[in-house]
VEXRO-623351 format. One record per residue (C-alpha): x, y, z. Coordinates in nm, 2 decimals. Example, Ala and Ser with C-alpha at 12.3 -4.5 7.8 and 13.67 -1.06 7.14 Angstrom:
% VEXRO-623351
{X: 1.23, Y: -0.45, Z: 0.78}
{X: 1.37, Y: -0.11, Z: 0.71}
***
This chain:
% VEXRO-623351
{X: -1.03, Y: 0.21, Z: 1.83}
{X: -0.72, Y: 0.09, Z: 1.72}
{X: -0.59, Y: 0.33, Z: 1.48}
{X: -0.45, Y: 0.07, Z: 1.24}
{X: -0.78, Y: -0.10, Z: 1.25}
{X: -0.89, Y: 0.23, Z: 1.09}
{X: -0.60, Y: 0.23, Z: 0.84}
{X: -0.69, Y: -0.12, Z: 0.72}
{X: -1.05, Y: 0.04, Z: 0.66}
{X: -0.92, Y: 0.29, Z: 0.47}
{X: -0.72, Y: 0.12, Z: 0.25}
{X: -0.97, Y: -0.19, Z: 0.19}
{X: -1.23, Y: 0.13, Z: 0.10}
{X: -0.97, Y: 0.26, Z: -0.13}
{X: -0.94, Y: -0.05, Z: -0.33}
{X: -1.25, Y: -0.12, Z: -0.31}
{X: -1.30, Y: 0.22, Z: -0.52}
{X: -1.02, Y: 0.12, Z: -0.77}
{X: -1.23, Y: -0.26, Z: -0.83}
{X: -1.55, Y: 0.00, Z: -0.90}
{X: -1.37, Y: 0.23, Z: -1.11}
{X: -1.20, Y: -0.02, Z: -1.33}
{X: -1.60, Y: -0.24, Z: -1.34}
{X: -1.74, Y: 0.10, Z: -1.40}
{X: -1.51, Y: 0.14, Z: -1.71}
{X: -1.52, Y: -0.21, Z: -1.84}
{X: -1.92, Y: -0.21, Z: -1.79}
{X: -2.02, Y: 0.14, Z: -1.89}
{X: -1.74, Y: 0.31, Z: -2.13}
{X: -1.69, Y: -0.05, Z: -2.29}
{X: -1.27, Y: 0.01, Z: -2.25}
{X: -1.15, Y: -0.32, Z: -2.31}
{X: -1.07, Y: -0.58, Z: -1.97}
{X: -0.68, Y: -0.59, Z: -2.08}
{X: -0.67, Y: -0.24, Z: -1.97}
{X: -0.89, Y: -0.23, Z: -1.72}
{X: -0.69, Y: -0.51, Z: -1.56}
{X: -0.38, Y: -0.32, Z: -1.63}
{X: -0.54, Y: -0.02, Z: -1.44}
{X: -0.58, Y: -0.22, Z: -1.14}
{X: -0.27, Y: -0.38, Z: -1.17}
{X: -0.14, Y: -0.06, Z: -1.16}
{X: -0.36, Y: 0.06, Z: -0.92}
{X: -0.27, Y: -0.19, Z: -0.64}
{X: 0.06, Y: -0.21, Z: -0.66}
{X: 0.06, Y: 0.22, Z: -0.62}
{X: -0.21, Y: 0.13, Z: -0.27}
{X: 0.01, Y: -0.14, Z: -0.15}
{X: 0.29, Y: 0.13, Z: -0.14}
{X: 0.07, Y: 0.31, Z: 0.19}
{X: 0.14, Y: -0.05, Z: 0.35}
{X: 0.46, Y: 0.02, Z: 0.54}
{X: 0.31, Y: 0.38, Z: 0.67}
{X: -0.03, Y: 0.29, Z: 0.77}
{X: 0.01, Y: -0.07, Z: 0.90}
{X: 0.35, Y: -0.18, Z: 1.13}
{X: 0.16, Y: -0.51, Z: 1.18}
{X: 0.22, Y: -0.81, Z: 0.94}
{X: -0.08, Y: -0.97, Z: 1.11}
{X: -0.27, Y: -0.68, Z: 0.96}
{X: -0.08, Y: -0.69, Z: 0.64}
{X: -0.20, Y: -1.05, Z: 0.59}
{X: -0.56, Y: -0.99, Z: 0.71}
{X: -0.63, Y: -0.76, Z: 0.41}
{X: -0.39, Y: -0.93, Z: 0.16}
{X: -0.61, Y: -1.26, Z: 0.28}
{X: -0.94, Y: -1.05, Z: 0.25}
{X: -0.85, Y: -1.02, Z: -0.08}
{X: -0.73, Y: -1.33, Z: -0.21}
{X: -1.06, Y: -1.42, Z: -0.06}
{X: -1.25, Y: -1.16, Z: -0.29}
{X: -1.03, Y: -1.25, Z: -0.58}
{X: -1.06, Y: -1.60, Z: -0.56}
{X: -1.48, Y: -1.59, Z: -0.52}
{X: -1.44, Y: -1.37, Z: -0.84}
{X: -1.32, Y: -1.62, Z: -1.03}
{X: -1.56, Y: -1.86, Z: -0.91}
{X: -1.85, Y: -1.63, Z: -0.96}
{X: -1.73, Y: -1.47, Z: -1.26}
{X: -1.81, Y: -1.08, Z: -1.12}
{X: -1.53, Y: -0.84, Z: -1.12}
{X: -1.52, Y: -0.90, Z: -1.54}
{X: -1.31, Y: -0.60, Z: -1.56}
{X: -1.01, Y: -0.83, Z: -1.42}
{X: -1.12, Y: -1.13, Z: -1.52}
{X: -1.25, Y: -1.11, Z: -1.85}
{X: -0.95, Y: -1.22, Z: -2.04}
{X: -0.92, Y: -1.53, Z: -2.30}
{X: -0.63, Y: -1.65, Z: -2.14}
{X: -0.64, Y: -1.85, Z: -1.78}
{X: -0.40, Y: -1.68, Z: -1.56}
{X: -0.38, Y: -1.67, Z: -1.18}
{X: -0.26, Y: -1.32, Z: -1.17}
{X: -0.49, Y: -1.17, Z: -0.98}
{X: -0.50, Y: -1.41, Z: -0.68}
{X: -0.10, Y: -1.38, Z: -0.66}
{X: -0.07, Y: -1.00, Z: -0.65}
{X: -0.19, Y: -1.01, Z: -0.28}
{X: 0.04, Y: -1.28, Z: -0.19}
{X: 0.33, Y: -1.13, Z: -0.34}
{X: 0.24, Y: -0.82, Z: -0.15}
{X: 0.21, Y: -0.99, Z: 0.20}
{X: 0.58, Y: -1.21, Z: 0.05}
{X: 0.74, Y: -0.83, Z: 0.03}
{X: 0.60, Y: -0.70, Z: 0.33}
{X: 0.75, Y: -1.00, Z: 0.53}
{X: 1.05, Y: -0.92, Z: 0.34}
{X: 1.03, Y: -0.55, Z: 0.45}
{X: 1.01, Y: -0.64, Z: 0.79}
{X: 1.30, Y: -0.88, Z: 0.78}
{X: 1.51, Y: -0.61, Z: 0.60}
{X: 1.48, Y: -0.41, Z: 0.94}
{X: 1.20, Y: -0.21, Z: 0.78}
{X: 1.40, Y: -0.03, Z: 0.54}
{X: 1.14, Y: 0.10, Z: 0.28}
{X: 1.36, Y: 0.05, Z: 0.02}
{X: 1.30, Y: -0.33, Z: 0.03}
{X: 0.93, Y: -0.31, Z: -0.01}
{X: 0.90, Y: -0.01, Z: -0.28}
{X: 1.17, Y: -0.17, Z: -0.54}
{X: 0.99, Y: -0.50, Z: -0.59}
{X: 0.62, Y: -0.41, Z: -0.56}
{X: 0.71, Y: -0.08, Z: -0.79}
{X: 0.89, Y: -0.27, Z: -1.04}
{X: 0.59, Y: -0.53, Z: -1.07}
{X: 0.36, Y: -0.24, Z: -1.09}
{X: 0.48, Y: -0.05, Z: -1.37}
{X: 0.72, Y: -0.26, Z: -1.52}
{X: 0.50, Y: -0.56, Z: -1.62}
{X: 0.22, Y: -0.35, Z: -1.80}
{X: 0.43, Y: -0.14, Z: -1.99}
{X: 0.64, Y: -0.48, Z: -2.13}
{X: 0.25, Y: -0.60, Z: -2.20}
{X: 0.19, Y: -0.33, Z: -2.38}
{X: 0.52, Y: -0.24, Z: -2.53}
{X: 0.51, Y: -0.64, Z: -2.67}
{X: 0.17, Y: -0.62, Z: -2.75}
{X: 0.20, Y: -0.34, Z: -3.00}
{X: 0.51, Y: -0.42, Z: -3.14}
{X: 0.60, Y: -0.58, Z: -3.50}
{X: 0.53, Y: -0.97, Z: -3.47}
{X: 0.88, Y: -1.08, Z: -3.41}
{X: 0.76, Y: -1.29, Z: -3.07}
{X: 1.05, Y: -1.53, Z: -2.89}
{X: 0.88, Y: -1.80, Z: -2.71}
{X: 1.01, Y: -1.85, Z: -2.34}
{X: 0.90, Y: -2.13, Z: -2.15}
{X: 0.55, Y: -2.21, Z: -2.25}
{X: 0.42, Y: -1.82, Z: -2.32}
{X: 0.57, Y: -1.63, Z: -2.63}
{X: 0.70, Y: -1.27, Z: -2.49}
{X: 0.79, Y: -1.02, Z: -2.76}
{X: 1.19, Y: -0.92, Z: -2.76}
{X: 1.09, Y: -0.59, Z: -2.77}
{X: 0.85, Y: -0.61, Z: -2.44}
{X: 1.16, Y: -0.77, Z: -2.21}
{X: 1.34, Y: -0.45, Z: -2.34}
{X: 1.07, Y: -0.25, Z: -2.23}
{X: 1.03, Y: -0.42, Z: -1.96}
{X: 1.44, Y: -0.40, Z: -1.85}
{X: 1.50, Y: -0.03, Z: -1.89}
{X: 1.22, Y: 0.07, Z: -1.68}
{X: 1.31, Y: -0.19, Z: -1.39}
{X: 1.68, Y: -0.03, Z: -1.44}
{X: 1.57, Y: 0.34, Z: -1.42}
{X: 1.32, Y: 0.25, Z: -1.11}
{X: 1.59, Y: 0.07, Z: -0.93}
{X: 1.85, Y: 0.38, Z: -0.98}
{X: 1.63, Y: 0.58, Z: -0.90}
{X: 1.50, Y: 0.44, Z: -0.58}
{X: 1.91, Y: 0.34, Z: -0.49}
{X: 1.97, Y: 0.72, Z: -0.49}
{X: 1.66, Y: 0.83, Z: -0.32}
{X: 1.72, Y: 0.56, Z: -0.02}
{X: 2.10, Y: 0.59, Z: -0.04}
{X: 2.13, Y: 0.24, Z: -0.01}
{X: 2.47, Y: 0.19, Z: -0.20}
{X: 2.74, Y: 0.51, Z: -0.25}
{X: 2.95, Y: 0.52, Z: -0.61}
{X: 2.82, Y: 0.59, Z: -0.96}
{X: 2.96, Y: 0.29, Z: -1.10}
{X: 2.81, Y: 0.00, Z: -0.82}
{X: 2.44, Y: 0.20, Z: -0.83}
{X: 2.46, Y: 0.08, Z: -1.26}
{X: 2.57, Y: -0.18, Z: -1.23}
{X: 2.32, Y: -0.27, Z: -0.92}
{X: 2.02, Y: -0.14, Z: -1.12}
{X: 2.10, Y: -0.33, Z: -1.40}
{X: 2.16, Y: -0.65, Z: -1.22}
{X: 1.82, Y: -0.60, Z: -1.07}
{X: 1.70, Y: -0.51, Z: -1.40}
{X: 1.81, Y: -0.82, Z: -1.54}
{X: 1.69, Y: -1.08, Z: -1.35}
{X: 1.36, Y: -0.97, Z: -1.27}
{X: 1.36, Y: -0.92, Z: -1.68}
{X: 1.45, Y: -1.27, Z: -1.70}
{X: 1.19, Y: -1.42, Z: -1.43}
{X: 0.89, Y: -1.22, Z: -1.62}
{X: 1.00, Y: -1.34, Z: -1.96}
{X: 0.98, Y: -1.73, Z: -1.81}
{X: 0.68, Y: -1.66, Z: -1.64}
{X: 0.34, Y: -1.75, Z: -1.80}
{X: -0.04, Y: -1.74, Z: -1.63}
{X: 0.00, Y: -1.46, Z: -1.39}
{X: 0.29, Y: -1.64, Z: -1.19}
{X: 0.50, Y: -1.35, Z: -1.29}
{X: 0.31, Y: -1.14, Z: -1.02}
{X: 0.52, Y: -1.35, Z: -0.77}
{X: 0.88, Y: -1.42, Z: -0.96}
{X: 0.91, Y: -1.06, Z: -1.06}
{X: 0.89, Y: -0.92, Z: -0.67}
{X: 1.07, Y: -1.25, Z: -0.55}
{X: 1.33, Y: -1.22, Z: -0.82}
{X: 1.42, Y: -0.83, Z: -0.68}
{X: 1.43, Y: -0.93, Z: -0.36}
{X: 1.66, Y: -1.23, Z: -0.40}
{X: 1.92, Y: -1.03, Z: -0.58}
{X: 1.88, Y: -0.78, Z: -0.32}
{X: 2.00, Y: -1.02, Z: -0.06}
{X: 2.28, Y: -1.16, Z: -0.22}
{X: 2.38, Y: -0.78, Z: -0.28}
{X: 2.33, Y: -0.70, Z: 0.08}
{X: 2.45, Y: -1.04, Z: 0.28}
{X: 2.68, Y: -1.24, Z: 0.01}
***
């Protein structure tokens, strides 16, 4: 059997067992569906990082990113998987994670498969955007609305110096750029305008500008 036919059974089984944890916590310990959505926003964005090692197919990217948009989507329809999708607030969050994932795949592949190019984007939309959730969502009520979603002032911080320590880090581990000075000011560019497409995002479109964001400035940093 094709070994990365066994791959993609592997990792659907493994998020298949992050959906069950996160409905076995919602359902049975009672933790609330904001963080059992953040769990498994978490969750798959640390899974998609096996991606570039266990499948060098896009086709194969896209058949389990499709598999489960697919999932998602009958979720929604359904109403099952409450642990993601018992929120008060309509947001297409979860149906765009797997496309943004497939987006930075094709991206990976177009960057000459450089890992780099995949793990900045999907890690900064994995950690970045829960802790600005809950950073904001805990902080005094001091809320600036952007666009049509109010976003705490306090959250974007959050939100910027963890993209800006991810992106440093990641620019020395892959040795993408030499000099002190350009790897700041780098990160913080990156930082900034991914800060700047979450804060305009509203209803889970922010799981696609915050990756596309990244990877636009890390073009025009590479090519212009």
């Amino acid at each position: 059997m094709n070994k990365e036919l066994i791959n993609i059974g592997i990792l659907a089984f493994l998020f298949l067992v992050l959906f069950a944890i996160a409905e076995i916590g919602y359902h049975f310990l009672k933790i609330k569906p904001e963080w059992t959505r953040k769990f498994v926003h978490l969750g798959t964005g640390l899974l998609a990082l096996l991606f570039p090692v266990m499948l060098k197919n896009q086709w194969y990217v896209l058949i389990l990113c499709f598999s489960f948009f697919i999932l998602l989507k009958l979720s929604l329809k359904f109403y099952f998987l409450k642990s993601i999708n018992d929120v008060p607030r309509k947001s297409f969050g979860s149906l765009a994670f797997p496309v943004s994932v497939y987006g930075c795949y094709l991206a990976f592949c177009f960057f000459e498969r450089q890992y780099f190019y995949f793990y900045l984007p999907i890690l900064i939309l994995a950690i970045c955007d829960p802790i600005a959730a809950v950073v904001g969502k805990h902080a005094p009520e001091n809320k600036t609305k952007f666009g049509e979603k109010c976003k705490t002032l306090i959250g974007s911080l959050a939100f910027f110096v963890t993209a800006f320590i991810i992106s440093f880090v990641l620019i020395i581990a892959f040795k993408n750029y030499v000099g002190t000075l350009n790897i700041v000011a780098y990160s913080m560019l990156i930082a900034l305008v991914a800060t700047i497409a979450e804060a305009f995002s509203s209803k889970g479109w922010d799981n696609i500008t915050i990756p596309a964001s990244v990877l636009a400035t890390l073009f025009v940093l590479k090519y212009l």
